[in-house]
C-alpha positions in Angstrom: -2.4 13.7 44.9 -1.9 16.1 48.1 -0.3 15.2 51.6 -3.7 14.8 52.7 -4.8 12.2 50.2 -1.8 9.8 51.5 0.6 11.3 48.8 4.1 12.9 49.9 5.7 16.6 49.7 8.2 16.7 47.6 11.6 16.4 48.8 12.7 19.8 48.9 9.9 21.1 50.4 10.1 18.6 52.9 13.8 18.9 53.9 14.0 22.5 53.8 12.5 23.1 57.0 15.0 20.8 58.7 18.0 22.1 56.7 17.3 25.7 58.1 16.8 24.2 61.3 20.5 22.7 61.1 22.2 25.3 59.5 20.4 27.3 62.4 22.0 25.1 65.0 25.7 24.9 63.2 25.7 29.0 63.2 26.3 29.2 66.8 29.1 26.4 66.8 30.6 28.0 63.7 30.6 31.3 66.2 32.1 29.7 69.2 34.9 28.5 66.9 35.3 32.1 64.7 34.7 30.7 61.3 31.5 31.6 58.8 29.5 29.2 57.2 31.6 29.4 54.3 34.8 29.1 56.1 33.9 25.9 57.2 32.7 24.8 54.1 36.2 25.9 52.9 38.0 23.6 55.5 36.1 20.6 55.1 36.5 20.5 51.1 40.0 21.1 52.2 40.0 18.0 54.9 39.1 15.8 51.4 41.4 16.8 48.7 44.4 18.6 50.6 45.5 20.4 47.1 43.0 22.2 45.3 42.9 25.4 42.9 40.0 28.3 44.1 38.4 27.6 40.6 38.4 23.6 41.7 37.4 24.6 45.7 34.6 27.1 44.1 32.6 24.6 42.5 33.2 21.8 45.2 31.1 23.9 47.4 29.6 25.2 44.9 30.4 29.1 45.5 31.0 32.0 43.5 35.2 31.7 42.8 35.3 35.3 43.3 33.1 35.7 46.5 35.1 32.8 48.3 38.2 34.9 47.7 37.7 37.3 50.7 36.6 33.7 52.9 40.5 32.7 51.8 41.8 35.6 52.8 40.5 35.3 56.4 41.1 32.0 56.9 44.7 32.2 55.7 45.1 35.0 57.5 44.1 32.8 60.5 46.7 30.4 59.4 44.2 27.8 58.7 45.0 27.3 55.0 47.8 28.0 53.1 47.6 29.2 49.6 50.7 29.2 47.1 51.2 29.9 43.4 51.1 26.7 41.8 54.4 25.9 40.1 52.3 25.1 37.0 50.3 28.0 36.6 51.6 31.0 38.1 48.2 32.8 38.0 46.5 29.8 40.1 46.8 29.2 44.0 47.1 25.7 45.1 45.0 25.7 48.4 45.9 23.2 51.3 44.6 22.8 55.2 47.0 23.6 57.9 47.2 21.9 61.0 45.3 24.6 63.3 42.9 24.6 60.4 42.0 21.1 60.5 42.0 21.0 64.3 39.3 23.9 64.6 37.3 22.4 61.5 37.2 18.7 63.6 36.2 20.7 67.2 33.3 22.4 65.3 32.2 19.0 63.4 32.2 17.3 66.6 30.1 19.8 68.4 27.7 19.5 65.2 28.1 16.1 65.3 26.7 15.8 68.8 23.6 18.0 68.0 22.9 15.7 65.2 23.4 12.6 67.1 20.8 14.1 69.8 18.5 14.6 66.9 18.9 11.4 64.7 18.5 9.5 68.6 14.7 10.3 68.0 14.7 8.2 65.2 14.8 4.2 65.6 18.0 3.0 65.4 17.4 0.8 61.6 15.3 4.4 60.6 18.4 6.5 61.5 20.9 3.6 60.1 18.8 3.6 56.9 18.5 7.5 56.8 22.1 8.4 56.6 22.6 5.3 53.8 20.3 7.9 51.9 21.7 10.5 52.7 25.1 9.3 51.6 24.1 7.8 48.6 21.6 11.0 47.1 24.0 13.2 48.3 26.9 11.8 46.1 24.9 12.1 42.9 26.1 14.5 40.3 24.2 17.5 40.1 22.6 16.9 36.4 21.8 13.5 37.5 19.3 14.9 40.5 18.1 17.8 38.3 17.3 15.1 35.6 18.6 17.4 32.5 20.5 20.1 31.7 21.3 22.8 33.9 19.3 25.9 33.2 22.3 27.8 34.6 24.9 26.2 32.8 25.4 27.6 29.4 24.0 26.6 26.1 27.3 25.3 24.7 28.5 23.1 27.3 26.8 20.0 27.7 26.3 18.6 31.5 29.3 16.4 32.8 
């Protein structure tokens, strides 16, 4: 059944559009405030669990653990995060948000927060209360539980968690 026979896109191919759009409009703020995409990602896994490893961070946001490395470095070097050996594990860095780096990371969500607000006001007001219920909800979802099986990318041995 196709769009045109009353059936639906599928979801990805319907959000995708509007996530480019949004990421389009957070570049800009992420700019203003001298961060990268990734930086911000950084801080607001950071905002949520205030101690994490880069192994533990890296696969919160889903990055490479050694392509976030030269993110960390900037943003420490900002004094955004701090990053210490952890007592436990000399070889691991326990990561934690810094003052300055949770103030910049609520300016820029607020200034993405209002452009998202001006777009989810087009909506009515039970569409946009139950659009973000959705949004919460999918978005929570472990990974292998919206991909439905095993991880192609995920090795052979280890089974999905």
């Amino acid at each position: 059944m196709t769009v045109a026979d009353g059936g639906r896109r599928d979801l990805a191919a319907s959000l995708h559009a509007l996530v480019r759009s949004l990421i389009a409009a957070e570049l800009p703020v992420l700019d203003r405030h001298g961060i990268s995409m990734w930086g911000y990602a950084v801080l607001g896994a950071l905002c949520d669990s205030p101690v994490r490893t880069q192994a533990a961070l890296a696969e919160t946001i889903a990055a490479d653990k050694t392509r976030i490395i030269g993110t960390l470095d900037i943003l420490q070097e900002a004094g955004l995060i701090s990053r210490i050996p952890d007592p436990g594990d000399r070889r691991a860095r326990l990561l934690s948000i810094t003052e300055a780096g949770r103030a910049l990371y609520d300016s820029a969500q607020a200034e993405i927060h209002s452009n998202e607000d001006r777009l989810l006001a087009m909506l009515p007001e039970e569409d946009r209360r139950g659009f973000l219920r959705a949004v919460r909800t999918l978005s929570a979802l472990p990974h292998d539980q919206v991909v439905g099986h095993q991880d192609p990318r995920a090795p052979a041995d280890v089974a999905p968690a």
